[in-house]
ZATOR-409320 format. One record per residue (C-alpha): residue in one letter; x, y, z. Coordinates in steps of 0.001 Angstrom, whole numbers, plus 500000, padded with zeros to 6 digits. Layout:
REM ZATOR-409320
aXYZ...
END
This chain:
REM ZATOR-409320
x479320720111248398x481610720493245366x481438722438241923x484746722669240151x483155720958237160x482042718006238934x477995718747238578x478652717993234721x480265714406235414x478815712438237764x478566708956236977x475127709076238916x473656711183236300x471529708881234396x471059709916230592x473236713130231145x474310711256227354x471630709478225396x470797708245222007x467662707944220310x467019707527216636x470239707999215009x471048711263217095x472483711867220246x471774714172222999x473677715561225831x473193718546228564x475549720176230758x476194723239232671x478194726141230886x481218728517232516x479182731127233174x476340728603234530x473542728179231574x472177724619231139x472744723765227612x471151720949225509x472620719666222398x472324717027219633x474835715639216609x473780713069214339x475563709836215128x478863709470213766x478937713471213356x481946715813215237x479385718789215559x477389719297218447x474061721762217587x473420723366221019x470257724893222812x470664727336225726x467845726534228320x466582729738230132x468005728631233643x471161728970235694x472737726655238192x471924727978240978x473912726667243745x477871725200243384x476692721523244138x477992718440242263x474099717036243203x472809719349240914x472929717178237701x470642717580234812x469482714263233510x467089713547230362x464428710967229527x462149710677225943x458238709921226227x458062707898223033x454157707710222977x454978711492221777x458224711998220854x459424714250223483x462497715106225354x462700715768228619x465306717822231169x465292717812235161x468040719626236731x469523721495239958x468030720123242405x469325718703246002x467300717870248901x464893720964247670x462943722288244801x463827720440240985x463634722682237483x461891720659234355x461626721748230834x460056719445227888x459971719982224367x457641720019221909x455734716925220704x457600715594217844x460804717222218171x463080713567218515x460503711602215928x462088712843213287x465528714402214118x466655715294210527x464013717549209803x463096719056213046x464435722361213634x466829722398216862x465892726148218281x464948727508222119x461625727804220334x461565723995220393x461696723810224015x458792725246226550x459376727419229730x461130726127232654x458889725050235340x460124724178239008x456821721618238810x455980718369236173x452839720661234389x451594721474237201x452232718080239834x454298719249242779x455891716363243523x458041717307247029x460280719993248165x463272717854249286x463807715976245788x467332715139244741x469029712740242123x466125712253239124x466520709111236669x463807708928234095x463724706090232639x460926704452229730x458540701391230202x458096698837227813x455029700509226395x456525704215225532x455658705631228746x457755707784231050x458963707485234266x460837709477236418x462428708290239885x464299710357242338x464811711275246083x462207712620248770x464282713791252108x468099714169252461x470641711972252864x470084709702255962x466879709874256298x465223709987252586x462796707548250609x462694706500246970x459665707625245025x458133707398241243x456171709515238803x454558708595235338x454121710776232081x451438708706229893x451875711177226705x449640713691228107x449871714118231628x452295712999234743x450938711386237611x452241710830241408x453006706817241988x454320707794245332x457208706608247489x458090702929247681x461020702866249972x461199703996253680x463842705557256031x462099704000259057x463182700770261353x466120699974263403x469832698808262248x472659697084264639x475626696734264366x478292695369267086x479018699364267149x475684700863267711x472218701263265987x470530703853263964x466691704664263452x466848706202259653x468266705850256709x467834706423252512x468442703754249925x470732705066247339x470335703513244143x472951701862241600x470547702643238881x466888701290237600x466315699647234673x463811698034232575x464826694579230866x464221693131227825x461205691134229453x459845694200231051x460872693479234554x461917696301236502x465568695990238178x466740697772241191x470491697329242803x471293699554246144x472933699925249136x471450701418252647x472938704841254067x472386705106257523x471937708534259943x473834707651262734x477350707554262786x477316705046265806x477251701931263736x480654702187262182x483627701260264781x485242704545263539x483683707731262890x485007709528259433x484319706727256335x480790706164255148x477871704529256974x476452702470253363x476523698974254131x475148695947252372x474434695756248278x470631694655248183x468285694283245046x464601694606244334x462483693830241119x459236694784240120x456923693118237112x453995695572237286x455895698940236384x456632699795239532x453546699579241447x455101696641243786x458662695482244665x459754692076244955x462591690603246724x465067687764244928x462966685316245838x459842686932244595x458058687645247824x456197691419247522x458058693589249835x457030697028249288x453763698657247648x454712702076245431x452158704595247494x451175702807249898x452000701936253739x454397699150253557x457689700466251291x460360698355250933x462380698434254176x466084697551255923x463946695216258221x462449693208255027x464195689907254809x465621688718251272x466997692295250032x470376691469250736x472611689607247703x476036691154249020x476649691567252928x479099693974253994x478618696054256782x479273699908257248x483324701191257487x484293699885254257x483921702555252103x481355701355250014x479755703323247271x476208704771246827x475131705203243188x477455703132241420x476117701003238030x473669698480237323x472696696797233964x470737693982232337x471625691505229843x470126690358226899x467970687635229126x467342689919231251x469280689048234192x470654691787236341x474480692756236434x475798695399238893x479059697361239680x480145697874243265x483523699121245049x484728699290248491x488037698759250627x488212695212250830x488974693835254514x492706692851253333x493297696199253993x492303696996257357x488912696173259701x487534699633259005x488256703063257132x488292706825258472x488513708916255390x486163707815252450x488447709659250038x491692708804250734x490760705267251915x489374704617248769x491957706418246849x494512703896248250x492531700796248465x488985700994247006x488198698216244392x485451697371241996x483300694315242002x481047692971239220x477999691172240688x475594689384239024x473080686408238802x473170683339236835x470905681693234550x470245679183237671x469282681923240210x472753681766241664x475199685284242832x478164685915242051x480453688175242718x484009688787241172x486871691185241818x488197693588238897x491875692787239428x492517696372238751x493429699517241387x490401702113241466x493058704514242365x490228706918243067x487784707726245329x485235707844242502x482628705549240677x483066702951238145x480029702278235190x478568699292233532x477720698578230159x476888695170228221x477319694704224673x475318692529222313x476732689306223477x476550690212227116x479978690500227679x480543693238230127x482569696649230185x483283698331233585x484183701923232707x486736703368235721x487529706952236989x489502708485234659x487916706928231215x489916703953231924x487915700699230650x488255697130231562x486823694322229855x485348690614230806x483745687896228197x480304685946229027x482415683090227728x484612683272230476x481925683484233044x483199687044233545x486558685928235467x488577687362232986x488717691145233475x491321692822232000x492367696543231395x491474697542227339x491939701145227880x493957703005229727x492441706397229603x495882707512227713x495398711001226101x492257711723227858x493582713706230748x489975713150232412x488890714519235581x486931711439237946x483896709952236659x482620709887233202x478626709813232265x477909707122229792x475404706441227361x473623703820228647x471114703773225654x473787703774222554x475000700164222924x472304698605221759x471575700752218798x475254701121216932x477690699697219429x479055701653220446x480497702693224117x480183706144224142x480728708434227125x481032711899228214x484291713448230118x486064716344231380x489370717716231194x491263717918234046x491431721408235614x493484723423238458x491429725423240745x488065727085239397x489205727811235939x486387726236233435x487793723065231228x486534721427228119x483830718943227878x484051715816225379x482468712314224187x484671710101222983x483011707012221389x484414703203221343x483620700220218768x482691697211220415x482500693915218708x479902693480216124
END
């Protein structure tokens, strides 16, 4: 558990940043613990700011809030503080992000909190909420039922009106081995999950398992493998790479560690490797993801995820081909962090890996991604680990644009900024 500013930049926090209609949007945690919601215009320095009537409640870095918009009725929507137990929502008004310029930015704007989605209680164990749009205005939201370990993915859907229960589509059951040991339960943690351009749902993750005993040393992490999972009917099945169904959202068979044809990057547990990193899509719609862990050159197996990874972590870009092929290539650049690295892919697909510290690095399509590079240092910054990126500008202005804190010493509160880059046009 961690606070120290941390709950308000975690890379993991999907649309902590966003941009819709010429205005951006952004939520974080105050010093003396209010959630706050703001807006500027695009382009604009000031920042118009709503104070939400709740208070972080516990000093956990879980305890992100993250924001979605229904489109079918022009909403904005806020989940927040929740891990491994009850969640807080708040929506606004119909209308309030239709027309940005002429909508009054006020608490009024914004109804009561409610620790339920109007009135669907979805679990009491729910931890790390994405929403995320469908093709057709729609809103989904994804997130965690259970704990770390032992936990299962599950999705709900807001048609305009009212949210609905899909249910959980992956499990924690069936039985791992290793040369070490085995374990019995487990959670898939997700790099992200994404709609393409085509409407095809894309899921990257990696497996956490519960017992320690399949790692040859106790001490790093237990996350092994990077597998991936598509759906084309919103979510209601899950497809493998191949295209063979193997998980139903609701029903008895979720997608499982037993299923075959999940796994596009083998690597087994005591390397370090992260949960929650990045995923994107291009503009065909094939899926892109970032990874990191301690490579083997460095030693058979790690005892300390954060100093292991602090001296030896790196961050792989892994993607698939227009022929259905992998690949995988290493970002010839030092995490020097324990911390997670995001994705983003500009108009002509080539690809942007933004690193701890605001640092960015840079590959071309036309290079077939081999030519990573280091574009921005992260000079003047003086950021503190991850930065939360807005995954949704890109497209619209491009713009990079991402959200980071100063560094700090002890408890003492530090500033929060979002510094924006021009991509090419």
């Amino acid at each position: 558990m961690s606070y120290d500013g941390l709950v308000n930049n975690n890379a993991f926090q999907k649309n902590g940043l966003l941009t819709h209609r010429g205005h951006q949007y952004a939520a974080w945690y105050t010093a003396d613990r209010s959630a706050v919601v703001a807006r500027r215009a695009l382009g604009a320095t000031t920042w118009s700011t709503v104070t939400l009537g709740h208070t972080l409640k516990s000093d956990d870095s879980h305890n992100v809030i993250c924001m979605g918009v229904s489109r079918t009725d022009g909403r904005l929507h806020l989940a927040m503080d929740s891990h491994s137990d009850g969640f807080f929502y708040v929506k606004s008004v119909p209308g309030l992000l239709d027309d940005a310029a002429s909508t009054a930015w006020t608490s009024a704007a914004f109804g009561a909190v409610q620790t339920t989605l109007d009135g669907l209680a979805l679990t009491t164990r729910f931890t790390y909420p994405q929403f995320l749009p469908t093709p057709e205005g729609r809103l989904q939201l994804s997130y965690r039922v259970g704990i770390s370990g032992n936990g299962r993915n599950a999705l709900a859907e807001y048609d305009g009106s009212s949210w609905t229960a899909l249910g959980e589509w992956s499990g924690s059951t069936g039985t791992y081995t290793t040369s070490h040991g085995s374990s019995t339960a487990r959670n898939m943690y997700l790099h992200g999950i994404d709609y393409d351009v085509n409407g095809r749902l894309h899921a990257f993750f990696t497996w956490r398992e519960q017992n320690d005993a399949v790692m040859s040393v106790r001490g790093g992490l237990t996350n092994h493998d990077t597998g991936y999972v598509h759906s084309t009917d919103r979510g209601r099945t899950w497809r493998n790479d191949a295209g063979t169904v193997v998980g139903t959202t609701g029903g008895p068979d979720p997608v499982a560690v037993t299923d075959g044809g999940l796994v596009i990057d083998s690597l087994d547990p005591g390397h370090c490797l992260m949960n929650q990193e990045s995923q994107a899509t291009d503009s065909t719609g094939l899926p892109h993801a970032i990874i990191s862990y301690v490579p083997g050159r460095f030693g058979p197996c790690t005892t300390d995820h954060v100093t292991d990874r602090t001296n030896n972590a790196r961050a792989f870009h892994v993607r698939k081909d227009a022929s259905g092929t992998w690949t995988k290539t290493e970002i010839p650049i030092a995490l020097n962090s324990s911390r997670r690295t995001g994705l983003v892919l500009d108009r002509y697909d080539n690809a942007y890996a933004i690193m701890p510290f605001g640092r960015i690095a840079g590959a071309s399509k036309s290079s077939g991604y081999a030519d990573w590079t280091l574009l921005y240092d992260g000079g003047g910054l003086n950021a503190f680990g991850e930065v939360v990126i807005d995954e949704t500008r890109v497209s619209q202005d491009g713009i990079l644009s991402f959200l980071y804190q100063e560094k700090s010493s002890g408890t003492t509160p530090s500033a929060l900024h979002v510094v924006d880059f021009r991509l090419p046009s």
